[in-house]
N, CA, C and O atoms as a DFTB+ gen file, in Angstrom:
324 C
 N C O
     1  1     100.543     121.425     104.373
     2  2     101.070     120.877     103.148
     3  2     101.533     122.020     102.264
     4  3     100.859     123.014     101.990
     5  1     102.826     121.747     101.830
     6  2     103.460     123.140     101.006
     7  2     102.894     122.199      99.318
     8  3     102.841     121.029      98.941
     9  1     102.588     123.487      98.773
    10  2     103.034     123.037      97.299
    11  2     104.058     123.897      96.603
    12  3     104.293     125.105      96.617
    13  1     104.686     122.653      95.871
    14  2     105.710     123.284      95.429
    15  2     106.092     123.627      93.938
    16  3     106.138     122.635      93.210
    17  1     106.379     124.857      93.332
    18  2     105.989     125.035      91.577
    19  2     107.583     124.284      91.354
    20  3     108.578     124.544      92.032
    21  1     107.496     123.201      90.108
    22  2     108.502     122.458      89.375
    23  2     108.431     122.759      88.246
    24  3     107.412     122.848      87.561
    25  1     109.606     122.960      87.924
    26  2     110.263     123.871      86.518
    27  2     109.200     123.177      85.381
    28  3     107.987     122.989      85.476
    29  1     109.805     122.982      84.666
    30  2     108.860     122.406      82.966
    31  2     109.811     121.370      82.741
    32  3     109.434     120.394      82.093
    33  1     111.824     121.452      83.474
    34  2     112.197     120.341      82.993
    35  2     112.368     120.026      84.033
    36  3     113.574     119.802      84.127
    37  1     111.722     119.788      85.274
    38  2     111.591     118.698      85.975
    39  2     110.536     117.705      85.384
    40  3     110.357     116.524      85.088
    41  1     109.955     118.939      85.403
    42  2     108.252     117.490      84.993
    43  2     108.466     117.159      83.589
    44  3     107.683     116.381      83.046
    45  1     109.477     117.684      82.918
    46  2     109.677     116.767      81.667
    47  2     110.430     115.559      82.328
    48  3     109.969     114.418      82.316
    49  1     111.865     115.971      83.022
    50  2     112.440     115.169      83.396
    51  2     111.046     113.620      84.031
    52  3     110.862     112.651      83.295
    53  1     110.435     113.729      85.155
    54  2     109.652     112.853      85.736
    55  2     109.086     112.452      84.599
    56  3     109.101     111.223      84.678
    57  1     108.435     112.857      83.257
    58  2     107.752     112.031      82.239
    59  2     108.496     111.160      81.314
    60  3     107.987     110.370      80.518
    61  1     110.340     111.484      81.581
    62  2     110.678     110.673      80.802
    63  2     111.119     109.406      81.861
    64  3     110.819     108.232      81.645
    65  1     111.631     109.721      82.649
    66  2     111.533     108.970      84.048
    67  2     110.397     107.618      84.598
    68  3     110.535     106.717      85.424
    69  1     109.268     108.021      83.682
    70  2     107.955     107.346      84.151
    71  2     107.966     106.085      82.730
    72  3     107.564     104.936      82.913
    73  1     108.495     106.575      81.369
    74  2     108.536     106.272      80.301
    75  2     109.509     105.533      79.971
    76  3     109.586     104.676      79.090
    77  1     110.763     106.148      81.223
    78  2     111.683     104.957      81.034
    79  2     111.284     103.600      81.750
    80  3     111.669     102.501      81.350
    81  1     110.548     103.779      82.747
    82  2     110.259     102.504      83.560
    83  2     109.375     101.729      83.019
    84  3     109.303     100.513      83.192
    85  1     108.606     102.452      82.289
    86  2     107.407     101.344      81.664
    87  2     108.017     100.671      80.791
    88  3     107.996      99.440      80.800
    89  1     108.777     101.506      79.735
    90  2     109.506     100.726      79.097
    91  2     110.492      99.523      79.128
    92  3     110.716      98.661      78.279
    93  1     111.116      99.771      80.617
    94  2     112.170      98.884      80.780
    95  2     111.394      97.787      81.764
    96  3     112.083      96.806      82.044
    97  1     110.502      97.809      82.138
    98  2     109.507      96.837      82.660
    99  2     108.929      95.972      81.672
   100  3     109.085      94.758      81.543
   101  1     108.226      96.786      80.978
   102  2     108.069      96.106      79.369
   103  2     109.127      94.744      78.908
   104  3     108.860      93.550      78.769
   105  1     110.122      95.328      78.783
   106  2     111.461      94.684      77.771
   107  2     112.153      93.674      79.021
   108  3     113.093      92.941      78.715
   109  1     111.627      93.691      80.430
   110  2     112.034      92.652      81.255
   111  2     111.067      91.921      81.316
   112  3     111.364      90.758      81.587
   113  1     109.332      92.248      81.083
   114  2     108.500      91.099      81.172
   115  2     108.469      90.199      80.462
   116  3     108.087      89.057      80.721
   117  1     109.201      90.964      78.673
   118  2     108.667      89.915      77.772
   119  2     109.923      89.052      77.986
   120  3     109.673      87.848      78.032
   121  1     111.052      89.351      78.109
   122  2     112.670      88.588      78.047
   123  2     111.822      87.086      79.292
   124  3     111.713      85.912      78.940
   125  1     111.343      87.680      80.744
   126  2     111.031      86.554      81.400
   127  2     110.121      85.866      81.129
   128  3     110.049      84.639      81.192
   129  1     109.488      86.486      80.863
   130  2     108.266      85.408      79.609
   131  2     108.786      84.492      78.742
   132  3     108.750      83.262      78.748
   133  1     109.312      85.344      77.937
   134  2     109.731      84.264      76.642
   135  2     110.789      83.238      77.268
   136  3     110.833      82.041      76.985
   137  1     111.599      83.877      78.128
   138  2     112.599      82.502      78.827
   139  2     111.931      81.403      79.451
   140  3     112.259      80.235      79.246
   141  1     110.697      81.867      80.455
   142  2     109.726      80.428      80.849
   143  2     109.096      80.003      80.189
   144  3     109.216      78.795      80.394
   145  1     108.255      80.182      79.263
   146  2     106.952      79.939      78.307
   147  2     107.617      79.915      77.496
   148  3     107.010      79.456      76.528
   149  1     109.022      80.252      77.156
   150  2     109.348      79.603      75.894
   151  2     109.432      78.362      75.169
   152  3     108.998      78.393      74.018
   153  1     109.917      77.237      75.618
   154  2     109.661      76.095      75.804
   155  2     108.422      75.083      75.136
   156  3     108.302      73.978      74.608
   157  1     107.578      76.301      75.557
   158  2     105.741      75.668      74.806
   159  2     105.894      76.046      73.340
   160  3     105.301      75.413      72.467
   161  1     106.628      76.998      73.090
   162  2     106.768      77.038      71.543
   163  2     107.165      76.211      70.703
   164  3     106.642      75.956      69.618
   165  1     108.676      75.479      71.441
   166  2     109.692      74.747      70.892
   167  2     109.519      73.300      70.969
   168  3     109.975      72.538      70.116
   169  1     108.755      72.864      72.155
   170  2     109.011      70.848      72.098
   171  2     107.102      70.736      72.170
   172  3     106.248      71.619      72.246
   173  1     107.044      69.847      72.131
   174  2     105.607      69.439      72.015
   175  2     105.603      68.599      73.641
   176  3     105.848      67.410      73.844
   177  1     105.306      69.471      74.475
   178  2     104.865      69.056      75.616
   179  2     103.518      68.895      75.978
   180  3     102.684      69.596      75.405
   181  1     103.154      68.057      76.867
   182  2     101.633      68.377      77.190
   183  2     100.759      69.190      77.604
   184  3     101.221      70.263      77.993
   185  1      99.680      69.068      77.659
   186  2      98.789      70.506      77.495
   187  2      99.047      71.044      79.136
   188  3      99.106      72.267      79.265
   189  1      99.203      70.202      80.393
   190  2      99.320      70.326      81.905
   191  2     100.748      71.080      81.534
   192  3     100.521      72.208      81.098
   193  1     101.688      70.865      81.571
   194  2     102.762      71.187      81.619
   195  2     103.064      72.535      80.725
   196  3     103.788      73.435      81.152
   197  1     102.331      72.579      79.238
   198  2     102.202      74.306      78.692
   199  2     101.555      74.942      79.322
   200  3     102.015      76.078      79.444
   201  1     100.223      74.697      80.059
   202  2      99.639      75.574      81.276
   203  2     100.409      76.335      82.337
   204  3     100.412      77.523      82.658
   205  1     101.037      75.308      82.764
   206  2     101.831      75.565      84.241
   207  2     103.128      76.573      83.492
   208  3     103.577      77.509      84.153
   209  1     103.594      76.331      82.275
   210  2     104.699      77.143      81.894
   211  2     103.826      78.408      81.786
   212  3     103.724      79.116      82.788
   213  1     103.119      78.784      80.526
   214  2     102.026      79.604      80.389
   215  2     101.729      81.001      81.431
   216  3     101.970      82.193      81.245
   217  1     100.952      80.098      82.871
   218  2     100.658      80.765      83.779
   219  2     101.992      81.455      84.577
   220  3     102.046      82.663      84.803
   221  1     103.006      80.546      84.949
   222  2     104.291      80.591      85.441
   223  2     104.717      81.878      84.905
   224  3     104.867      82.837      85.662
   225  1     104.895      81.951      83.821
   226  2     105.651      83.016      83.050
   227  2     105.072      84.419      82.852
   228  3     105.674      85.484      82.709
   229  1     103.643      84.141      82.881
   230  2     102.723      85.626      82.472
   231  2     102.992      86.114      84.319
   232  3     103.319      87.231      84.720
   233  1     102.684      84.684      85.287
   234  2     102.644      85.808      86.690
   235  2     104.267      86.381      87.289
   236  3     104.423      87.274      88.122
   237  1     105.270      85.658      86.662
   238  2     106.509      86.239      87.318
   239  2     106.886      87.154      86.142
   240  3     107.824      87.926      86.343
   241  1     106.343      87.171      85.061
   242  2     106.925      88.644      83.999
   243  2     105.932      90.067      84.633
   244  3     106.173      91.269      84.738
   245  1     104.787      89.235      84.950
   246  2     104.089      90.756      85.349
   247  2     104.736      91.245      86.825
   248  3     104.861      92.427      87.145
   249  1     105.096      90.173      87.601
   250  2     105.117      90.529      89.263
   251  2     107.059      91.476      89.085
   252  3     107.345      92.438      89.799
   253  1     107.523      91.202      88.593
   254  2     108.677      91.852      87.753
   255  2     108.567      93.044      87.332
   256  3     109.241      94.018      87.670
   257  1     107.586      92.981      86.471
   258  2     107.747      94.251      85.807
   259  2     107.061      95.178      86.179
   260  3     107.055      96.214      85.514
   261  1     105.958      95.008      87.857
   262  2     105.605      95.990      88.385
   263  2     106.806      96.541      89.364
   264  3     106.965      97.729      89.648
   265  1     107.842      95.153      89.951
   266  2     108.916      95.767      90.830
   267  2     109.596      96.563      89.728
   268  3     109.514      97.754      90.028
   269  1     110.074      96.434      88.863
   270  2     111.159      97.472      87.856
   271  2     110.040      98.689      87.636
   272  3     110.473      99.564      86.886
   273  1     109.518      98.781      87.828
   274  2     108.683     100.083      87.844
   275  2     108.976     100.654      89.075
   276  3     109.805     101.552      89.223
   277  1     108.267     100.118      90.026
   278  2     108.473     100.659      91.586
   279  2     110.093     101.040      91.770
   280  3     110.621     102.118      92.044
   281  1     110.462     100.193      91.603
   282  2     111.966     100.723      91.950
   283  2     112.724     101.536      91.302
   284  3     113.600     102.200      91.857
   285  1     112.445     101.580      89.932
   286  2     113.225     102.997      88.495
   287  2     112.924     103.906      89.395
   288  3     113.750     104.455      90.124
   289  1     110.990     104.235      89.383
   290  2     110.510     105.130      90.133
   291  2     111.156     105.631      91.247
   292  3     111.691     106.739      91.279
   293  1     111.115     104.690      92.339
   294  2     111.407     105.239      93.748
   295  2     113.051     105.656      93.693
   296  3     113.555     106.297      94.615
   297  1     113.831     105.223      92.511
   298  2     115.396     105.455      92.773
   299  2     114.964     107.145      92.359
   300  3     115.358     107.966      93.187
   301  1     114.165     107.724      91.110
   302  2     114.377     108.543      90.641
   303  2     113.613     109.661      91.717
   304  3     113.832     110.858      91.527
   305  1     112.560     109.165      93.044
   306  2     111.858     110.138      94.098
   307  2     113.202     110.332      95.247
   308  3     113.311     111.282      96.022
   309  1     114.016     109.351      95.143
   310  2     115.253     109.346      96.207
   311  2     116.184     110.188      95.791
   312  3     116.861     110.869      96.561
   313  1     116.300     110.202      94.313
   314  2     117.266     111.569      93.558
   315  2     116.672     112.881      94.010
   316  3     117.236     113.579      94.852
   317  1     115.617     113.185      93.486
   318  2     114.973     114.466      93.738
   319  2     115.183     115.587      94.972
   320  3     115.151     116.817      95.004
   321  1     115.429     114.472      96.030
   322  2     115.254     114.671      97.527
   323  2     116.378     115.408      97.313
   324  3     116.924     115.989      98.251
Protein backbone atom coordinates (compact mmCIF):
# COMPACT_ATOMS: atom_id res chain seq x y z
CA UNK A 1 0.00 0.00 0.00
CA UNK A 2 1.58 3.39 -1.18
CA UNK A 3 0.66 6.46 0.74
CA UNK A 4 0.33 9.27 -0.91
CA UNK A 5 1.14 13.18 0.51
CA UNK A 6 -2.00 15.57 -0.99
CA UNK A 7 -1.37 19.14 -1.34
CA UNK A 8 -3.54 21.35 1.33
CA UNK A 9 -5.71 22.23 -1.82
CA UNK A 10 -6.60 18.98 -2.58
CA UNK A 11 -7.82 18.19 0.80
CA UNK A 12 -9.36 21.54 0.85
CA UNK A 13 -10.66 20.79 -2.46
CA UNK A 14 -12.23 17.05 -1.00
CA UNK A 15 -13.73 19.16 2.13
CA UNK A 16 -15.53 21.32 0.00
CA UNK A 17 -16.49 18.42 -2.21
CA UNK A 18 -17.86 16.48 0.93
CA UNK A 19 -19.82 19.86 1.94
CA UNK A 20 -21.09 20.22 -1.29
CA UNK A 21 -22.82 16.84 -1.16
CA UNK A 22 -24.24 17.07 2.16
CA UNK A 23 -25.53 20.05 1.28
CA UNK A 24 -27.08 19.25 -1.93
CA UNK A 25 -28.50 16.02 -0.38
CA UNK A 26 -29.89 18.16 2.25
CA UNK A 27 -31.81 20.64 -0.24
CA UNK A 28 -33.02 17.34 -2.31
CA UNK A 29 -34.36 15.60 0.87
CA UNK A 30 -36.30 18.39 2.06
CA UNK A 31 -37.74 19.50 -1.76
CA UNK A 32 -38.86 15.40 -1.75
CA UNK A 33 -40.24 15.57 1.45
CA UNK A 34 -42.11 18.53 1.28
CA UNK A 35 -43.47 17.38 -2.31
CA UNK A 36 -44.87 13.94 -0.64
CA UNK A 37 -45.79 14.92 2.91
CA UNK A 38 -46.79 17.96 1.71
CA UNK A 39 -50.24 17.36 1.29
CA UNK A 40 -50.68 16.53 5.25
CA UNK A 41 -50.15 20.14 5.73
CA UNK A 42 -52.67 21.40 3.23
CA UNK A 43 -56.15 19.16 3.16
CA UNK A 44 -57.36 17.50 6.22
CA UNK A 45 -56.87 13.93 5.39
CA UNK A 46 -57.01 11.06 7.65
CA UNK A 47 -54.72 10.10 10.21
CA UNK A 48 -53.91 6.39 7.90
CA UNK A 49 -53.32 8.26 4.93
CA UNK A 50 -50.93 11.33 6.80
CA UNK A 51 -48.97 8.28 8.12
CA UNK A 52 -48.41 6.57 4.90
CA UNK A 53 -47.57 10.19 3.34
CA UNK A 54 -45.38 10.98 6.52
CA UNK A 55 -43.41 7.69 6.42
CA UNK A 56 -43.38 7.69 2.42
CA UNK A 57 -41.64 10.91 2.29
CA UNK A 58 -39.09 10.81 5.32
CA UNK A 59 -37.94 7.10 3.65
CA UNK A 60 -37.58 8.24 -0.10
CA UNK A 61 -36.02 11.89 1.01
CA UNK A 62 -33.51 10.02 3.14
CA UNK A 63 -32.89 6.94 0.57
CA UNK A 64 -32.13 10.04 -1.98
CA UNK A 65 -30.20 11.93 -0.21
CA UNK A 66 -27.81 9.17 0.76
CA UNK A 67 -27.64 8.33 -3.27
CA UNK A 68 -26.78 12.27 -4.00
CA UNK A 69 -24.11 11.86 -1.62
CA UNK A 70 -22.68 8.60 -2.94
CA UNK A 71 -22.72 9.74 -6.27
CA UNK A 72 -21.37 13.83 -5.87
CA UNK A 73 -18.78 11.75 -3.98
CA UNK A 74 -17.89 8.96 -6.28
CA UNK A 75 -18.11 11.52 -9.49
CA UNK A 76 -15.54 13.68 -7.54
CA UNK A 77 -13.07 9.96 -6.60
CA UNK A 78 -13.53 9.32 -10.59
CA UNK A 79 -12.08 13.00 -11.22
CA UNK A 80 -9.11 12.56 -9.07
CA UNK A 81 -8.05 9.38 -10.88
Amino acid sequence: MTTLRRSQAERDETTVEIGYALLSACFLAAVVFAAVAGPVAVWDLSPDVERVLLITGASVAGVLGVLRVVHVLWRHAQRDR
